[in-house]
N, C-alpha and C positions, 0 to 999 in steps of 0.2 A: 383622814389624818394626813393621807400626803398628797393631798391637791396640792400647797403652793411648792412640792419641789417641783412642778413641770412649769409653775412661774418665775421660779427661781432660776430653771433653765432657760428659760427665751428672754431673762435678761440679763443674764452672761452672757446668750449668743448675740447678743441685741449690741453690746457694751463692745464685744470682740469684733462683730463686722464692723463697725461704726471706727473701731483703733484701725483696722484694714482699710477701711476706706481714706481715715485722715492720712494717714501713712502713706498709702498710692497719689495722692491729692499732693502732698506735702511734701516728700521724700526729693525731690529736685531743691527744694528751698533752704529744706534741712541741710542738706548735705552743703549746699554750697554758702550756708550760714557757718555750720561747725566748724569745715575747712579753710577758711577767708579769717575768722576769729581765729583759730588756732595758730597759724600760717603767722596772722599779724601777732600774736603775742611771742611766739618762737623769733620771727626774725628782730624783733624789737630786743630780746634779751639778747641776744648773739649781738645784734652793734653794739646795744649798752658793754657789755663782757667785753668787747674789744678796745672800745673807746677809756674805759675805766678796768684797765687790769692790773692796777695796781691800789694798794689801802690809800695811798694820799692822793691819787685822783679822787675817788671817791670822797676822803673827804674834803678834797678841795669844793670837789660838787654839792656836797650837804652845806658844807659852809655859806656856799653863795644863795642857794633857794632860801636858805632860813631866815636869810637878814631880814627885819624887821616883820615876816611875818606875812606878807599880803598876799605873794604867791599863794599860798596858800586857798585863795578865794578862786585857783584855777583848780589845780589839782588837789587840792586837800591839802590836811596836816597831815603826812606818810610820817607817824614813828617807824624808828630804825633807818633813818633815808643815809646812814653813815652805815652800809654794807650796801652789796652788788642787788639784792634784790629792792631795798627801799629805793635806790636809784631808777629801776625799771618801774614801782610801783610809780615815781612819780611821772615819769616820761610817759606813760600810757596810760595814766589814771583818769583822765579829761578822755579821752577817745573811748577807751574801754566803758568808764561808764554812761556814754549816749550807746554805746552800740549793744549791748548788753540788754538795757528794756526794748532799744528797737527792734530784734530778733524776738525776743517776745511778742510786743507791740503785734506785729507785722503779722508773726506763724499764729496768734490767737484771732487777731482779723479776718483773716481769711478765712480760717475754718469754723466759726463761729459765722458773724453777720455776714461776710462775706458769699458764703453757703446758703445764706436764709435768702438773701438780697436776690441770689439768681435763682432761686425757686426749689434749688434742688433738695434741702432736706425737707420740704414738705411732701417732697415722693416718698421718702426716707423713713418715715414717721408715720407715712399711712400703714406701715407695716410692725414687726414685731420691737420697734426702735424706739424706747421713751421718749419723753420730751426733751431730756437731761443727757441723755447719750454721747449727743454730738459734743456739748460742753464737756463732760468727763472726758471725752475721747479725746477733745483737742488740748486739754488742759496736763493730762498725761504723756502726749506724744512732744506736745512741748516742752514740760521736766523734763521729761530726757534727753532729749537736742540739748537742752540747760548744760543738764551732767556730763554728756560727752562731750561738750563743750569743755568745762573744768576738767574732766581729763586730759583733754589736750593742752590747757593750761598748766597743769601742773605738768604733766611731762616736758614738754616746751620748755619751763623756767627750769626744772632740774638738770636736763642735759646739756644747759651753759654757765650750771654750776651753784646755782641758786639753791641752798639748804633745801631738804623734800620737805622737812617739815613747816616749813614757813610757804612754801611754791604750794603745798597740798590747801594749807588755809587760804591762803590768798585767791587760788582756784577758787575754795569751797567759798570765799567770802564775795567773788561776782556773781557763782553760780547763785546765791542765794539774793543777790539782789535782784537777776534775771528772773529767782522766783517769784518774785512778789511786783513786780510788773505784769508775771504773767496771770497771778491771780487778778487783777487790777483791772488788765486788758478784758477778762473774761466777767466779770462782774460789770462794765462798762458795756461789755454786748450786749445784755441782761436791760442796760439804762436806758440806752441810745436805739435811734430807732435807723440809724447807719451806720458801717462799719468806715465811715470818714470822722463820726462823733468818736468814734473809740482812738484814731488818731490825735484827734486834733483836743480831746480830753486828756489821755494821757501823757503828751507832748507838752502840752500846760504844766500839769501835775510833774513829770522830771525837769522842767524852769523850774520850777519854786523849789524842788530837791537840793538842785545846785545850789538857788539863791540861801535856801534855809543854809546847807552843810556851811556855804561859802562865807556866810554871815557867821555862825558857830564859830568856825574856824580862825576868823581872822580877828573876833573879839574872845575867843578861847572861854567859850560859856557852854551851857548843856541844852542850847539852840541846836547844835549840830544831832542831837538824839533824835530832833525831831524829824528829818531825814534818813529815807533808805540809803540815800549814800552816804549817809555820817555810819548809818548801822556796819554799812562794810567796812567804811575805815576803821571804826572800834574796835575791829576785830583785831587789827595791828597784828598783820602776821610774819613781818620783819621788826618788831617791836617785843614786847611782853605777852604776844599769842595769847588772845583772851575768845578761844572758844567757844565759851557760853554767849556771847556777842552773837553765834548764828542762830540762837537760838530765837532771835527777836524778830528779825526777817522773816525766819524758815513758820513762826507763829501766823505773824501778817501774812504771807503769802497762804499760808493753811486757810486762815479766818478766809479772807479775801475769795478762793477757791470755793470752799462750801457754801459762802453764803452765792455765789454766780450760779453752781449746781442746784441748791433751795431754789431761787427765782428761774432756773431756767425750767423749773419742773412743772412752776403754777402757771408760768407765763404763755398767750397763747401766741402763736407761731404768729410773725412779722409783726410783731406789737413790740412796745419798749415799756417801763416801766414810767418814764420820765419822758415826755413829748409834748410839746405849745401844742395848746388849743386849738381847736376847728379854725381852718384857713378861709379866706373868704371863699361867697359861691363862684369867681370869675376872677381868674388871674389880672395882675393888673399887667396894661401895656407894657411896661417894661421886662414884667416876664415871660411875655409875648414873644420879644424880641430873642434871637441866637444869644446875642451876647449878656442881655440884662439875664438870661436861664445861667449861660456858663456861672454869671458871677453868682449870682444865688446857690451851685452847686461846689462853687471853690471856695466861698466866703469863709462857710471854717475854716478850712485848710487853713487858710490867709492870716487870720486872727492866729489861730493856733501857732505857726511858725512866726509871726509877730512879735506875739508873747515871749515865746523864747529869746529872738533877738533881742528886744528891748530889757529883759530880766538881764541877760549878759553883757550890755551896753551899760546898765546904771550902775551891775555892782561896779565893775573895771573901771568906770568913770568918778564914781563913788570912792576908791577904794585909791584913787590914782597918786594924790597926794602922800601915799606908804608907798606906793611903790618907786613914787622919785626920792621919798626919804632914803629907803634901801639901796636904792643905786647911786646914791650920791654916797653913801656910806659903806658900798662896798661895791666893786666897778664888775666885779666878776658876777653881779645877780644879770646883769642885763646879757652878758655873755652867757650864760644858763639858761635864757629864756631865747634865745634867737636874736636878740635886740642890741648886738654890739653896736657902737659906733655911732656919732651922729647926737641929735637931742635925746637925752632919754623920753622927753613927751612924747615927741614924735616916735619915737621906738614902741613904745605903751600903746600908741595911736596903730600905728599899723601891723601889732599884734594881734591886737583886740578887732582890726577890721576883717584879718583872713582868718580868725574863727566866725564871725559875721558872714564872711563869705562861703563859708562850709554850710551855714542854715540857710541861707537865700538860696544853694543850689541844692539842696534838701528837700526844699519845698517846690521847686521846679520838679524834680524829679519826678516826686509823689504826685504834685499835681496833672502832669502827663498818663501818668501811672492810672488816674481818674477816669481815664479816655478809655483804658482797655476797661476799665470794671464798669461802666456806662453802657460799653460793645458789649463784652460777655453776657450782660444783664438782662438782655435783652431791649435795654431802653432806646440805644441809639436808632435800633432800624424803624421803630416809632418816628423818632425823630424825621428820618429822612425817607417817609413812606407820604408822608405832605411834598409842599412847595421848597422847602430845604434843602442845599444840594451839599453833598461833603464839603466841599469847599468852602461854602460860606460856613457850616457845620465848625469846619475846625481851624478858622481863621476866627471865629468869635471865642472861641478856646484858648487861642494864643495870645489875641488882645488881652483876653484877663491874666490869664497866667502873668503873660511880659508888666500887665498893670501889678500885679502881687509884689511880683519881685521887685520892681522900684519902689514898692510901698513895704514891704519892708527895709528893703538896703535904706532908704529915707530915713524911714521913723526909727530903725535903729541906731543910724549913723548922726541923725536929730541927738536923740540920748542919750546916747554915747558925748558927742562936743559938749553939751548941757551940763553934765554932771562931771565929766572931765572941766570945764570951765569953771565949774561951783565949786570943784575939788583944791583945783590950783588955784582958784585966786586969779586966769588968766583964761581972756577969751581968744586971744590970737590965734588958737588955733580951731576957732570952732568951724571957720570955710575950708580949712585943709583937713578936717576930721571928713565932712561931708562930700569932696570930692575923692576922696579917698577912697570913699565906701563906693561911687559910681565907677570908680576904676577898673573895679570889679566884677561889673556888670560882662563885658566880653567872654572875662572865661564864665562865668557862670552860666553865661548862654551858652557857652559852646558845649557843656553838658545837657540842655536842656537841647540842643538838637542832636545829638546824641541817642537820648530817649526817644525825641518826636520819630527820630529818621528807625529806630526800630520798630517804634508803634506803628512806624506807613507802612513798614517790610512784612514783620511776623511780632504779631504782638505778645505770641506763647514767648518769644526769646529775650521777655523786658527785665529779666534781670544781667542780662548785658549793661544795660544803664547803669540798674544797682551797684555792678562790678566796677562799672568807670569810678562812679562816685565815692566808694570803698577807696577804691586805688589813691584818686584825688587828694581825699581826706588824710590818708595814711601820710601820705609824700608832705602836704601842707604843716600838718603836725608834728610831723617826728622827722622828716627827711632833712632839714637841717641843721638842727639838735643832735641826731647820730650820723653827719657827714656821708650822708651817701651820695654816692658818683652822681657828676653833671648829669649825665646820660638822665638816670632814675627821678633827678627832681624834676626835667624838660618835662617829663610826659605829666606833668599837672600844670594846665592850663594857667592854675593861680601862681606860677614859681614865673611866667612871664609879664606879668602885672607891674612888675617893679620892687613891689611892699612899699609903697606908699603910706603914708607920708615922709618915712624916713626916708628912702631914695627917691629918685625921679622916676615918672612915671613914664614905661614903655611905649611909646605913641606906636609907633612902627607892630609892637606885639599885639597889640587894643586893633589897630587895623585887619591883619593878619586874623585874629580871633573872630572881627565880623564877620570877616569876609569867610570863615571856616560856617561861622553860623549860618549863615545865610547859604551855601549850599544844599549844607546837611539840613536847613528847612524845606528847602524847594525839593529835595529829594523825598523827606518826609513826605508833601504835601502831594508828589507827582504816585508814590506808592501807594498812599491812601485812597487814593481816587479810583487806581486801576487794580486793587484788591477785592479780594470778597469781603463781604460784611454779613454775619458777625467771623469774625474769624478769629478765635480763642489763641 
């Protein structure tokens, strides 16, 4: 009668090393997720609070986003955005919600297919460790990086004055979107037979969120339900606080969860559930070659960060026509979005190009970031155990990559003129959309050697990168909207660019930036060579 309590025992202890183990594994990533998210939502409500510390700034501020509406299609429809916290919901609604499932994304990657990809939980599992283990374990340790996260959300908004009770849902209504990416992420490990498909699927999946919320929102229909991010905004927690709103997420991310623990329990180790057909018997030349493999190993990535650019190019271009109605009909929307002065086309234009440029160096990132999971994998020294020397190795890595990025900045900055052109009624500026977006290519790069130059040094140290990137994004987005010091905007690469097409474009900073890239490669490339390989 009590055989299965000592099975009962070895999988609790099974379920508990497995939470030890992702924790030791994890706990660098954790920690410098929580505190960077935290960090940014504290110092974002402190300049809001300052900038707007009084009721008719504020609602000078609601007054100007509302005009007509189309804003909207960035940051959402924030009820209550006429009080101190709807102001900061909307100033950090667009950042907070990409960074939010990529924390997710990211910490369920790793310790899921990531884990499987480098062999180690097959040691893991010859022992007293289900099949399901590692999935529950990383699925749990993730929740809670979630929730400590929303704790520091809500404390952060309370202590510059923001109501608890609306700071506490507001918390609970990211944490909860954060949930249900992370179940999403973990059911996609389950699909995919890489933990670059769990990227570059979920990365799809929050495009079409936006595009859905964005689309909801700016025709005010029950579009927007059909998005995780319409679900947070519903919850309107500087509005009419509607609670039961998390109830919808917190569902989806449960379902999502259970059913990735189900399949991670029947599925057998390194299988996917979803994977194309037997491959031919004999590679063809082209993936023969260093560079035709790179591109075969980046291609999703590519497509995936693609996708997104081009979904936020058509709404904005789409959408472009409301937005010059609004500013012709009230001068203060364009001063609320960073876009004083000058055409408001152009202003629309070179809004819409440096969030463009935040995804193009997104995906530079990650795709470096490819190189160390390649090394650790064990795959690379295959590679270079033939006729293949580093060099050429990771000079056929950087062609693609450098080919990625101007096939996105293109096809997005393509999209973008198109439907901006369809919208207005006016093609005049579909060449100044397109060189605009290449404008951007120098800082872009200048993070992507960044990345390279710490993947040649110590590749343990890559989220150094990550941090530049954070910092970039933060400064790009919100650094001139909450007037922070010269000093603090210089240190993003994109704040020397110009902002094209509205102003001229920096020639002298575009020089300056190659010439940055271009060391921080050759340093990269000089470390890679006279390093160990693999070296984690």
């Amino acid at each position: 009668m009590s055989a299965g309590h000592p099975a009962a025992d070895d999988r609790s202890r099974g379920l508990g090393t497995m939470l030890h183990i992702v924790v030791r594994i994890q706990w660098r990533s954790v920690l410098i997720w929580a505190l960077a998210l935290g960090a940014s939502m504290a110092g974002t409500a402190a300049s809001v609070a300052s900038l707007y510390d009084t009721a008719a700034k504020i609602h000078t501020y609601a007054a100007a986003v509302t005009t007509g509406g189309a804003l909207a299609a960035i940051n959402g429809h924030v009820e209550g955005i006429d009080s101190l916290g709807g102001v900061i919901q909307d100033e950090f609604g667009f950042l907070i919600a990409v960074l939010m499932p990529l924390l997710a994304i990211s910490l369920v990657a790793r310790a899921t297919r990531g884990e499987e990809e480098a062999g180690r939980l097959e040691l893991l599992l010859g022992g007293r460790i289900a099949r399901h283990h590692p999935t529950v374990a990383a699925l749990l340790v993730v929740t809670a990086t979630i929730f400590a996260t929303a704790v520091l959300f809500a404390v952060g908004l309370a202590v510059f004055g923001v109501p608890p009770t609306g700071a506490v849902l507001y918390a609970l209504s990211l944490g909860a979107l954060g949930f249900v990416f992370t179940g999403l992420a973990a059911l996609l490990a389950q699909l995919t037979p890489h933990a670059r498909g769990i990227y570059t699927w979920s990365l799809i999946i929050l495009a079409g969120s936006f595009a859905l919320r964005g689309i909801g929102d700016v025709t005010k229909t029950w579009v927007t339900w059909l998005s995780p991010l319409g679900w947070a905004e519903k919850a309107a927690p500087f509005g009419d606080q509607r609670w039961w709103a998390l109830l919808i997420p917190l569902a989806a991310g449960l379902t999502l969860s259970i059913a990735a623990a189900r399949l991670a329990s029947r599925r057998d180790l390194g299988s996917a559930l979803v994977r194309g057909g037997a491959g031919p018997n004999r590679a063809t030349v082209r993936l023969r070659s260093p560079i035709g493999f790179a591109a075969w190993i980046h291609r999703p990535a590519i497509l995936g960060w693609l996708a997104g650019g081009v979904m936020l190019a058509g709404l904005m271009g789409a959408l472009s026509h409301q937005f010059l109605d609004a500013m012709a009909g009230n001068p203060a929307v364009a001063q609320a979005i960073g876009i004083g002065g000058g055409r408001p086309v152009d202003g629309l234009i070179a809004a819409t190009q440096l969030y463009l440029a935040v995804i193009a160096a997104g995906y530079l990132i990650q795709g470096i970031g490819t190189l160390r999971t390649e090394e650790s994998n064990g795959r690379l020294e295959n590679r270079l155990s033939g006729t293949l020397s580093r060099r050429r190795w990771l000079a056929a890595h950087a062609v693609v990559l450098l080919g990625g990025l101007v096939t996105i900045v293109l096809g997005s900055s393509l999209v973008l003129g198109l439907a901006t052109a369809l919208s207005a009624g006016d093609t005049a500026d579909f060449g100044p959309t397109l060189t605009s977006g290449l404008a951007y290519l120098p800082a872009e790069l200048v993070l992507g050697g960044i990345a390279l130059t710490v993947y040649g040094m110590r590749p343990r140290l890559f989220a150094i990168a990550w941090a530049s990137y954070a910092a970039m994004t933060f400064i790009a987005f919100l650094g001139s909207g909450l007037k922070f010091s010269q000093w603090v905007l210089d240190l993003s690469p994109t704040t020397h660019v110009g902002n094209p097409p509205m102003n001229a474009v920096n020639t002298a900073a575009l020089i300056v930036m190659s010439a940055v890239t271009a060391v921080l490669g050759a340093v990269g490339f000089i470390t890679f060579r006279r390093r160990g390989v693999p070296q984690s």
